[in-house]
C-alpha positions, 0 to 999 in steps of 0.5 A: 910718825908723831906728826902724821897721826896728829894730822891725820886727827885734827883734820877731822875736826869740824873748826879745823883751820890748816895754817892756823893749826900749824903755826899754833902747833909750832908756837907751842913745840917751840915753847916745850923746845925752850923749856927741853932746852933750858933744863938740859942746861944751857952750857952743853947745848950745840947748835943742833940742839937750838935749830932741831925738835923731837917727838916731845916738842910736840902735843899727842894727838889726845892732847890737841883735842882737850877743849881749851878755853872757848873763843867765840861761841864755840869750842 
C-alpha cells in the first residue's frame, strides 16, 4: 500500500515530526485531489469523487524526501 511505504520511509528521518507530517501529506493530496478533480470536469463528478482519494493524490515516498525549501538552519 502507497501510504504504508510512505510511512514506513519517512519515519526514519532525523526531523520526522508524526502529526505535522500528516497534516501536511494531507493538505498537499487535497491539493493534486482538486486539481484530479477539476480536470476531470466538474459536470461528471458524483459525491464519491469530492469525499475519496486515490493512490495519485498522494506523494512517493522519493517525492517526500527532496529537500524543499530550508526552514530554519536545516533541511
Amino acid at each position: 500500500m502507497k501510504l504504508d511505504d510512505l510511512f514506513e520511509t519517512v519515519s526514519h528521518q532525523k526531523d520526522f515530526g508524526n502529526g505535522r507530517f500528516v497534516r501536511n501529506l494531507l493538505e498537499k493530496a487535497e491539493l493534486k485531489q482538486a486539481s484530479r478533480l477539476i480536470a476531470y470536469g466538474v459536470e461528471n463528478l458524483c459525491e464519491e469523487d469530492l469525499t475519496t482519494f486515490v493512490a495519485e493524490d498522494f506523494e512517493t515516498p522519493q517525492e517526500m524526501l527532496v529537500c524543499q525549501e530550508p526552514i530554519g538552519f536545516f533541511c
